[in-house]
C-alpha positions as a printed NumPy array, in Angstrom:
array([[  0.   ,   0.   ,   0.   ],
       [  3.044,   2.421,   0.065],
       [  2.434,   3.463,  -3.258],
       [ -0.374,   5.183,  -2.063],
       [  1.053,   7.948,  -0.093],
       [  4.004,   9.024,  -2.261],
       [  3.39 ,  12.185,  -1.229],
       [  6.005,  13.762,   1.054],
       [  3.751,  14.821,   3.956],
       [  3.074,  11.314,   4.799],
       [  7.023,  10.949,   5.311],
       [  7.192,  14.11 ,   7.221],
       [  4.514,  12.835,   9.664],
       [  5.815,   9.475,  10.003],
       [  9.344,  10.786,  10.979],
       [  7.535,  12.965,  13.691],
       [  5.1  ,  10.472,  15.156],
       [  8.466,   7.449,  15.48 ],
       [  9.839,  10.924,  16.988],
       [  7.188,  10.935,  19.385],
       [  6.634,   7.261,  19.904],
       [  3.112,   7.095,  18.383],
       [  1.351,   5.174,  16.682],
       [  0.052,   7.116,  13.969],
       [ -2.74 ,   6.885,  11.071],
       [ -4.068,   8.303,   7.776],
       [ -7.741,   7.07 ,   8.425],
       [-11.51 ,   8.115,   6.453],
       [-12.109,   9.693,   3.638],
       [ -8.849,  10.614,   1.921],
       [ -8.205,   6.372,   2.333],
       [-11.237,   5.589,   1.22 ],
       [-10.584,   8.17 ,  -2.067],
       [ -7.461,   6.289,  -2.855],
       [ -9.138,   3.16 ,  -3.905],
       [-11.902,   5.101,  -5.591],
       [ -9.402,   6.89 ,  -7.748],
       [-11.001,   9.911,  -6.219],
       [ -9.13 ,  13.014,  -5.915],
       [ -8.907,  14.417,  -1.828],
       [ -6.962,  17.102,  -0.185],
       [ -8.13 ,  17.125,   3.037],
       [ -6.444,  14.012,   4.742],
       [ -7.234,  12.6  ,   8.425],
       [ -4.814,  11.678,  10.438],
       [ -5.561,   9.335,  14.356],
       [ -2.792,   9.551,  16.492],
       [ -2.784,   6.741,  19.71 ],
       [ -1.961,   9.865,  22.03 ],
       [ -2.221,  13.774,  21.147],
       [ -3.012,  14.96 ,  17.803],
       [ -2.084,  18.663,  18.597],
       [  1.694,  17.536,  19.854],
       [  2.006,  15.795,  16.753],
       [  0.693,  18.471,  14.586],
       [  2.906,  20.923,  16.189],
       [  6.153,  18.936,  15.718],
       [  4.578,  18.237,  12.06 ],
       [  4.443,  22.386,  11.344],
       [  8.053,  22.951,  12.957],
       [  9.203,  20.225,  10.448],
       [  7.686,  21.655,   7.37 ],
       [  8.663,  25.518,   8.307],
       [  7.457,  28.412,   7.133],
       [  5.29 ,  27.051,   4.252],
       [  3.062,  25.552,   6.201],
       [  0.538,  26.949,   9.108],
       [ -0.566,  25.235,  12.144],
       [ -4.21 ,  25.816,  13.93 ],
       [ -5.091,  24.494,  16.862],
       [ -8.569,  23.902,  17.868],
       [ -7.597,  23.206,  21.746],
       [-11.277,  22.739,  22.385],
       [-11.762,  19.764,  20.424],
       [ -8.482,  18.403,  20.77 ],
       [ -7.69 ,  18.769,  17.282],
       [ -5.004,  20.614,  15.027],
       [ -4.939,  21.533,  11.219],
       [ -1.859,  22.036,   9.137],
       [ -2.445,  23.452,   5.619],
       [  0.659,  22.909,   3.258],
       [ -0.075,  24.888,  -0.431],
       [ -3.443,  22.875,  -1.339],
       [ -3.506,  20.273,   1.131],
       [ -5.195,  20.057,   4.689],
       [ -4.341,  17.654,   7.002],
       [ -6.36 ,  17.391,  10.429],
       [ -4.611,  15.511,  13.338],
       [ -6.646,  13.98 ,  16.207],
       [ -6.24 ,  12.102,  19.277],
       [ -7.638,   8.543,  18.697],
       [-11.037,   8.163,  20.914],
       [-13.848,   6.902,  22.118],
       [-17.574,   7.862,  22.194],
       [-20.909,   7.665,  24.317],
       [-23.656,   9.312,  23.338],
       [-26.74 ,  11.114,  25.264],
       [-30.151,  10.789,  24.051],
       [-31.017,  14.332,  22.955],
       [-27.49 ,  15.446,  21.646],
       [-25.751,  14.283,  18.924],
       [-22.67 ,  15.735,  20.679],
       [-20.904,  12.939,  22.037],
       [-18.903,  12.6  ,  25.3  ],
       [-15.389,  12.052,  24.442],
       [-11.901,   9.905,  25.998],
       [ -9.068,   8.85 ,  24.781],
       [ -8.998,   5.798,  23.196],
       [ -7.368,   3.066,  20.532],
       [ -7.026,   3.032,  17.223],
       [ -9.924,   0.236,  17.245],
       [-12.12 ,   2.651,  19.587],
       [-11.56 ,   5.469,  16.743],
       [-12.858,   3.084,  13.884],
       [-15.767,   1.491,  15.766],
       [-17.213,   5.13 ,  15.806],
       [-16.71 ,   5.621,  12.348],
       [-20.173,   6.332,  10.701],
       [-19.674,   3.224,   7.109],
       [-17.379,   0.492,   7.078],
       [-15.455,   2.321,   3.61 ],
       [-14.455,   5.226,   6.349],
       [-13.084,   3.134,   8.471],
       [-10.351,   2.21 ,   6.408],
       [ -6.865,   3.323,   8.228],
       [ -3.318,   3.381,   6.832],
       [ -0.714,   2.924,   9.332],
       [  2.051,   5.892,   8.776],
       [  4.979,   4.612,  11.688],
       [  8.067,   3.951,   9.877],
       [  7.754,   0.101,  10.758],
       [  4.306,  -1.027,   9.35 ],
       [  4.471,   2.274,   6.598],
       [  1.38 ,   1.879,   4.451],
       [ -0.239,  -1.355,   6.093],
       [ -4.147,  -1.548,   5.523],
       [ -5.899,  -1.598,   8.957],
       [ -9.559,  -2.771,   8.104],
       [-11.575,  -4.247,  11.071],
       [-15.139,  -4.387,   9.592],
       [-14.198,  -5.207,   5.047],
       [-14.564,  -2.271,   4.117],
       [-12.067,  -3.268,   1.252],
       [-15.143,  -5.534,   0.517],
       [-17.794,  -3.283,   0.684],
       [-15.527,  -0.917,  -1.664],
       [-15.192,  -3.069,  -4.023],
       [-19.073,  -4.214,  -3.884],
       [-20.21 ,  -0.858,  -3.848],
       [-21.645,  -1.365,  -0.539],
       [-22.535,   1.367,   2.525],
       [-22.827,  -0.73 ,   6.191],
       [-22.355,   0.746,   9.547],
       [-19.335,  -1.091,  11.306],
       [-21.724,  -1.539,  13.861],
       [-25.362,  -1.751,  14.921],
       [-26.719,   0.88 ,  12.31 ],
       [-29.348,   1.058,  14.861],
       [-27.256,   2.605,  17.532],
       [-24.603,   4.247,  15.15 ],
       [-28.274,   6.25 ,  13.46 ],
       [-29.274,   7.084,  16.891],
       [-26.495,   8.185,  18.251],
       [-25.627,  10.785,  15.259],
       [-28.164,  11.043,  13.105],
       [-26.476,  13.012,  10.236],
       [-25.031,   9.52 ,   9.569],
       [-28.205,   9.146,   8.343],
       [-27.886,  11.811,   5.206],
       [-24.586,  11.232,   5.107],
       [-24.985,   7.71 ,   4.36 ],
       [-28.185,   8.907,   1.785],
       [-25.261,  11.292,   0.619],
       [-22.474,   8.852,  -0.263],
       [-24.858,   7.138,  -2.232],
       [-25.315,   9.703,  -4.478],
       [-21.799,  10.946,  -4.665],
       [-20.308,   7.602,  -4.822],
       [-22.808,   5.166,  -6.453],
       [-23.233,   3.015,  -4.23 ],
       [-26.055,   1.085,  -2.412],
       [-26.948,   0.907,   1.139],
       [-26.958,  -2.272,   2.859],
       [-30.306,  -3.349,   3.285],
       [-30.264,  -3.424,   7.737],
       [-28.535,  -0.164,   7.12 ],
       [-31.638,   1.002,   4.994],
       [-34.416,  -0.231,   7.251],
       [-32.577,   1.289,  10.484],
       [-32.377,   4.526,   8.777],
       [-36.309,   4.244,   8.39 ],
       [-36.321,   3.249,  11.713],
       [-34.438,   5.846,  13.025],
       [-35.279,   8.296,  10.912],
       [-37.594,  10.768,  13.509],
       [-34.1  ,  11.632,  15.021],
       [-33.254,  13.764,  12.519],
       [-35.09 ,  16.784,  14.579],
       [-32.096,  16.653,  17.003],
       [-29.9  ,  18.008,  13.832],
       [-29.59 ,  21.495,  13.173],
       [-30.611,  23.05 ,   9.681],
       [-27.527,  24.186,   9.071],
       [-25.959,  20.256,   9.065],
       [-29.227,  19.246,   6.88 ],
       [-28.408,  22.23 ,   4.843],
       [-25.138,  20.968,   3.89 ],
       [-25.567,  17.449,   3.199],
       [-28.28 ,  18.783,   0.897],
       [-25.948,  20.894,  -0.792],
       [-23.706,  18.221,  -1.004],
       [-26.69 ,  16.164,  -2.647],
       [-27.163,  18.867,  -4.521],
       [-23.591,  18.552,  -6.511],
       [-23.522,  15.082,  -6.951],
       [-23.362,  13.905, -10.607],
       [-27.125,  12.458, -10.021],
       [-28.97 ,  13.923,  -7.546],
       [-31.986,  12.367,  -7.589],
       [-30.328,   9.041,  -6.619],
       [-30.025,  11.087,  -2.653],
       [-33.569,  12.632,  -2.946],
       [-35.295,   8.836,  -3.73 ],
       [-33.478,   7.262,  -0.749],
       [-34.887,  10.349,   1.048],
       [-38.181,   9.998,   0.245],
       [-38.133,   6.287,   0.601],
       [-37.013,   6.408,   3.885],
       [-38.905,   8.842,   5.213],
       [-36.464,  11.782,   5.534],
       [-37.979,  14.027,   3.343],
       [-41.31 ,  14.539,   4.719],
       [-39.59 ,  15.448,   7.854],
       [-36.434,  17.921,   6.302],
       [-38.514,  19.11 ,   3.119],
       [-42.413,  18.674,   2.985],
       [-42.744,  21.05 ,   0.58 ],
       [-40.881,  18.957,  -2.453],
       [-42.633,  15.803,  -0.932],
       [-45.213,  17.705,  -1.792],
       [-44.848,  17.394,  -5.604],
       [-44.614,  13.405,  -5.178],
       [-47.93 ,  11.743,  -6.763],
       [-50.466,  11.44 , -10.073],
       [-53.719,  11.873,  -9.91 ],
       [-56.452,  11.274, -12.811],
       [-60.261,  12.462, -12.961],
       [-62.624,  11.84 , -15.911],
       [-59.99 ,   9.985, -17.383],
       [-57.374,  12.593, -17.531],
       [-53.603,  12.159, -15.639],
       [-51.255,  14.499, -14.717],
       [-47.668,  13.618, -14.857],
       [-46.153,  12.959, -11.008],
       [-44.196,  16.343, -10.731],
       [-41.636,  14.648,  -7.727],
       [-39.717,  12.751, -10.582],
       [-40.854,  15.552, -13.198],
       [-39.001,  17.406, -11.25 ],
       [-35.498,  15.312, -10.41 ],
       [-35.823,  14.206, -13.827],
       [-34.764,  18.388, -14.93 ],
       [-32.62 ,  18.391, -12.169],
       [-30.872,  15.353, -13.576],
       [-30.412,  16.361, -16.832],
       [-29.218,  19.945, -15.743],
       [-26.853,  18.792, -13.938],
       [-24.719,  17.717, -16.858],
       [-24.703,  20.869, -18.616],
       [-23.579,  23.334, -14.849],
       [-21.922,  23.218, -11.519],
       [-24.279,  26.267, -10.34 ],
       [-25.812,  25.121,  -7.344],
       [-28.452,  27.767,  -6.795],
       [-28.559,  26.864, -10.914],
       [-29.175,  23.397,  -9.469],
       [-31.783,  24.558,  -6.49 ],
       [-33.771,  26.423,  -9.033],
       [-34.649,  22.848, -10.787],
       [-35.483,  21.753,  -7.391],
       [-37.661,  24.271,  -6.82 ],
       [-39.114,  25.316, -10.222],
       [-42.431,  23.568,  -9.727],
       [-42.767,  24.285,  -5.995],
       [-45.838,  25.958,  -6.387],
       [-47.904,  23.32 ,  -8.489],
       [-49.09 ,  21.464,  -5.196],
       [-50.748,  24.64 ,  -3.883],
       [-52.063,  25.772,  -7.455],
       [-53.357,  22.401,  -8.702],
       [-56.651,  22.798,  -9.922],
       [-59.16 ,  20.593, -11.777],
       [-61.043,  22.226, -14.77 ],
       [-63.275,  20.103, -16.579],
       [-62.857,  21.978, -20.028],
       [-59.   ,  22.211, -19.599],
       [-58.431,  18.964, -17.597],
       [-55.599,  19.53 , -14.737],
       [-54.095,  23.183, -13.985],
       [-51.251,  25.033, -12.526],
       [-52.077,  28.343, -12.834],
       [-49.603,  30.836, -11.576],
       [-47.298,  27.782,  -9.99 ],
       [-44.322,  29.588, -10.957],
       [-45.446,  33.183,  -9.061],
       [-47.054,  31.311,  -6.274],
       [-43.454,  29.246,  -6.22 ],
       [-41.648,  32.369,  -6.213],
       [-43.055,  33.935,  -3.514],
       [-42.691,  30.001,  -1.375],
       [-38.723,  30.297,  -1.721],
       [-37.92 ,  32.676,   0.998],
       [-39.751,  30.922,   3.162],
       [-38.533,  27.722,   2.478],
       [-34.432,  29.665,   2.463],
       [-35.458,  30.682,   5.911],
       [-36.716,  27.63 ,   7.379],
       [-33.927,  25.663,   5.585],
       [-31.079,  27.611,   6.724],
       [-29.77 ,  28.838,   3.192],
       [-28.651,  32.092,   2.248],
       [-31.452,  34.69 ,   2.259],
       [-29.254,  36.986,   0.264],
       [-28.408,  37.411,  -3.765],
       [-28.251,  33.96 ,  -4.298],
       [-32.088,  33.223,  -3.117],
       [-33.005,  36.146,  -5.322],
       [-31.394,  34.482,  -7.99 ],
       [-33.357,  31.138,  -7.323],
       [-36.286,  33.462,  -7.307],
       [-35.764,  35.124,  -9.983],
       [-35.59 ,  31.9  , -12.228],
       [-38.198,  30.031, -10.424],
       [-40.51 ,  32.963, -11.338],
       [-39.529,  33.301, -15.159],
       [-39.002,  29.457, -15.729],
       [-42.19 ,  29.624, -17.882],
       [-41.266,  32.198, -20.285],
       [-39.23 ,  31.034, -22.712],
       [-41.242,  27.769, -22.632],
       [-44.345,  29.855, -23.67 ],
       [-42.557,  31.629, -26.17 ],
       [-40.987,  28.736, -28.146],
       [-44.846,  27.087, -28.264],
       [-45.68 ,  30.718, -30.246],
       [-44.838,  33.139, -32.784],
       [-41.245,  34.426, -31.104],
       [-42.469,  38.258, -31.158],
       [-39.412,  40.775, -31.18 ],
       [-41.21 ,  42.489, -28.3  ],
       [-41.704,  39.374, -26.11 ],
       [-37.86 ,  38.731, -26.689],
       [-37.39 ,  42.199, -25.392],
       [-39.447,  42.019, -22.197],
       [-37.64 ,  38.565, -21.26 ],
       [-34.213,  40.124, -22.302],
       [-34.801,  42.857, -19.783],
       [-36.165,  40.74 , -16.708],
       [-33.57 ,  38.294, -17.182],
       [-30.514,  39.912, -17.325],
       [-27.358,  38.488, -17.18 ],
       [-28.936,  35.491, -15.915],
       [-30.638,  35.078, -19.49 ],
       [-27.891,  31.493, -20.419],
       [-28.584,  30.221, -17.37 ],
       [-32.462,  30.691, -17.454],
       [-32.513,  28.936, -20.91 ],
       [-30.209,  26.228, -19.755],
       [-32.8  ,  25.289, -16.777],
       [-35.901,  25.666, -19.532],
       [-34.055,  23.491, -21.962],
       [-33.869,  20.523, -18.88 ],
       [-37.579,  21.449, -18.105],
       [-38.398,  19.619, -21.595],
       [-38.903,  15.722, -20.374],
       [-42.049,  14.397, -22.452],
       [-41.85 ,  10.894, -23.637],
       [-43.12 ,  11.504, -26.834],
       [-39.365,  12.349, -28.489],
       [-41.449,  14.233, -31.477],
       [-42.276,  16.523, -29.176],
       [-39.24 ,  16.88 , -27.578],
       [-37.703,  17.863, -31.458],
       [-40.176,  20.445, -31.884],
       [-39.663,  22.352, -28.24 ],
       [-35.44 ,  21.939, -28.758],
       [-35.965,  23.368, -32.627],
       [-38.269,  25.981, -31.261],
       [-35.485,  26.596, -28.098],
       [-32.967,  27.199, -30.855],
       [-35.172,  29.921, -32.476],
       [-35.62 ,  31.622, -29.237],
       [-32.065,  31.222, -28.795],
       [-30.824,  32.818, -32.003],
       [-33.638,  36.078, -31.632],
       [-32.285,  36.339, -27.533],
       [-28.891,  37.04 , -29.785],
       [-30.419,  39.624, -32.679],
       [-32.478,  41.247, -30.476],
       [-29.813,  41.9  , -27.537],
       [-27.15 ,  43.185, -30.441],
       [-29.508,  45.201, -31.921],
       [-31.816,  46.96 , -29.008],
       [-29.238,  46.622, -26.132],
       [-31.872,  45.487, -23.581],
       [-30.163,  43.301, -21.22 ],
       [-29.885,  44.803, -17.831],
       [-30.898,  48.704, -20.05 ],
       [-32.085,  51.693, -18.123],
       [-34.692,  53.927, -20.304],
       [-32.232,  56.039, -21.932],
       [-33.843,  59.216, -20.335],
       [-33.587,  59.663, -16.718],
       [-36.187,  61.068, -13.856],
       [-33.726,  63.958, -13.525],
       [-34.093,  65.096, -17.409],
       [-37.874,  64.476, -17.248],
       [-37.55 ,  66.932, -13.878],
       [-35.596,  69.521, -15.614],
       [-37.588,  69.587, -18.602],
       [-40.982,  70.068, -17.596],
       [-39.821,  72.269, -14.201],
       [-42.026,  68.746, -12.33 ],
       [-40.899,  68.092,  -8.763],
       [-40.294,  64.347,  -7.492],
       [-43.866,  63.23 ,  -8.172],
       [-45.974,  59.896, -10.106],
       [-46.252,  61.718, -13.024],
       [-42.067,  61.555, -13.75 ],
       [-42.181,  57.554, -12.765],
       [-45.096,  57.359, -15.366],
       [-43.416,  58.994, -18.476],
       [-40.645,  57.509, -17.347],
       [-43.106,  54.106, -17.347],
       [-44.013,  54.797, -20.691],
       [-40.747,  55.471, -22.426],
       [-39.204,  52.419, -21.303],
       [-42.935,  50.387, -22.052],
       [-42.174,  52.283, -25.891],
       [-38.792,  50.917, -26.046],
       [-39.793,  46.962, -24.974],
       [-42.447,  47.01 , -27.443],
       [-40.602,  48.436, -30.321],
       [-42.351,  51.412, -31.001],
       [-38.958,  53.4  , -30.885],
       [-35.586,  52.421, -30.899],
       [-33.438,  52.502, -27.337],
       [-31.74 ,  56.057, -27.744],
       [-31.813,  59.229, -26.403],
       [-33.325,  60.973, -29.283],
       [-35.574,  58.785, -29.921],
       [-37.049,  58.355, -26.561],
       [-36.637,  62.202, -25.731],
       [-38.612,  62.827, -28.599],
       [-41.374,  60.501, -27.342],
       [-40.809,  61.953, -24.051],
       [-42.77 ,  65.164, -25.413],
       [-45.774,  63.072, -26.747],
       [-46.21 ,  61.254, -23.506],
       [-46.185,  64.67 , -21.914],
       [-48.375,  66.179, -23.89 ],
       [-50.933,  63.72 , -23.971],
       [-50.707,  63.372, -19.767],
       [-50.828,  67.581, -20.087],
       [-47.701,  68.187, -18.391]])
């Protein structure tokens, strides 16, 4: 296994830790990454003893490229060399209270520090003393489960799910990120288990999600969440979407995979991830807008205004950023129908115009998400809506290198309009104002000053200013 830790650092510690007389690990993750081919910077290293003393001897050894933080609190200590982190820790032992996931820590063995690992693949350890350099320390096969493309608990998944729950998503996690399958005890005991989830903060459910979120196929992690019961409990509202109904005869499609179906396919085309949460979220209104009309069979009238106006709350509740970035998700949750609309009909110049303006920069990415919002099963129609995408697509070009529109301000300000007509601060500037910028979206004159100051003095005249 030496071959696996060319790198230099794992020399460096291994002189310090003989130094010290400890036994000393690379353990987690980063080992479990090696056999996956994965590429991992952060590396976690279990020392039988004190992780900070071996960090600090660790830092003095490397010298001034490297920087040492100690977390004296937790017992812990972080050196950073260029692009790589590596986190020392005492090796230890855990007991759990019922309403914490916090547990109550002691020193402990190398075989205390795995049997609290949360699946069998992180409990891989590679010893890094000079004498057993690079030997494979596996207690529970995880070499097996690796190669099986397996997630167990090395221990009751009952009492590993109880006493942290994250494990829980975590586990729900790998399985996206990785491919692979939970063991079927550790899928029931996460069902079983699964009301301890409240004891997690939003913040940790947050980032799993997020995590979730950036896998190559997220809708792998949001199954196994709905399936187990997570999701009602984290995120009613997209449990929500789950389920078809039919009346008189007439279905509507089950917008839950609808919906992971986009998020799927988007997903190949951008690493956004409020890109991403916007598919999530793009039909969250539809459950509170469905409607049954017996002239125009199922509705969803106004789901993507009704959705926009969900998302704070749901940012809020959730934990995630109620700044720019849930504007953003806004923003395209609330336009996600346009361009739809306008590739089904004639592609006006001035409906180009209107959706150029409210768009904004964000214009790509708002035709990237409708593009993944096409998921019929009849592949004719599919054709049609990507041919009509491409029209849409090439007058979104002409129209923004002709009329400017993108992000425009009406060429004439409330200042001039002020000046002009002697007007104080009042309704009537914001209304010619209105108007000249209405003028410009719909074509009727060309985005210029002359122009528009021109129409400025018709507007005025016909409001008698």
């Amino acid at each position: 296994m030496q071959e696996h830790l060319h790198d230099k650092i794992f020399h460096i510690i291994s002189g310090a830790a003989d130094e010290l007389g400890k036994e000393c690990y690379v353990i987690g993750g980063y080992v479990r990454d090696i056999f996956l081919k994965r590429e991992s910077k952060d590396i976690d290293v279990v020392v039988v003893g004190s992780g900070i003393e071996l960090a600090e001897l660790v830092a003095r050894k490397l010298g001034k490229k490297a920087s040492l933080t100690v977390f004296k609190n937790f017992g812990t200590a972080q050196v950073k060399l260029n692009d790589l982190e590596v986190e020392f820790v005492g090796a230890r032992r855990e007991s759990y209270q019922r309403d914490s996931r916090k547990p109550i820590v002691e020193d402990g063995t190398l075989e205390d520090d795995q049997n609290r690992r949360d699946f069998t693949i992180n409990a891989l350890a590679l010893c890094l003393n000079k004498a057993r350099f690079g030997e494979l320390v596996d207690p529970f096969n995880g070499m097996t489960d690796l190669q099986n493309f397996v997630l167990r608990t090395p221990l009751n998944p009952d009492i590993t799910f109880s006493d942290d729950p994250l494990r829980m998503m975590r586990g729900i996690r790998f399985s996206a990120q990785l491919g692979f399958f939970l063991e079927s005890n550790t899928f029931d005991a996460i069902i079983r288990n699964k009301e301890r989830i409240e004891i997690i903060s939003k913040e940790r459910i947050a980032d799993e999600l997020n995590k979730i979120m950036m896998s190559r196929k997220p809708s792998v992690g949001f199954i196994l969440l709905e399936k187990t019961g997570l999701l009602e409990l984290i995120f009613p509202e997209v449990l929500a979407l789950k389920g078809a109904e039919t009346k008189d005869g007439i279905g509507h499609k089950d917008n839950f995979y609808h919906t992971l179906a986009v998020l799927d396919e988007l997903c190949q085309h951008t690493d956004n991830l409020w890109l991403r949460w916007a598919a999530l979220l793009h039909d969250i209104g539809k459950p509170r807008t469905k409607r049954f009309d017996p002239r125009l069979g199922w509705t969803f009238h106004n789901h993507n205004f009704v959705g926009e106006k969900m998302i704070p709350e749901i940012f809020r509740k959730m934990k995630l950023p109620t700044n720019e970035k849930m504007k953003y998700v806004q923003k395209m949750v609330s336009l996600h129908m346009r361009p739809i609309v306008l590739s089904e009909d004639e592609v006006t110049d001035s409906a180009v115009r209107r959706l150029l303006f409210d768009a904004g920069d964000d214009i790509d990415d708002l035709m990237m998400l409708c593009e993944a919002d096409i998921t019929s099963k009849n592949p004719e129609k599919v054709k049609r809506f990507r041919a009509n995408f491409q029209l849409v697509r090439q007058k979104l070009k002409e129209i923004e290198e002709k009329d400017r529109v993108r992000n425009f301000q009406p060429p004439i300000s409330g200042q001039e309009i002020m000046d002009t007509f002697n007007l104080p601060a009042c309704a009537t500037v914001g209304d010619i104002k209105m108007r000249i910028k209405e003028a410009i979206l719909d074509g009727i004159i060309p985005n210029e000053h002359e122009a528009a100051r021109q129409y400025m003095f018709e507007v005025a005249k016909e409001l008698g200013v």
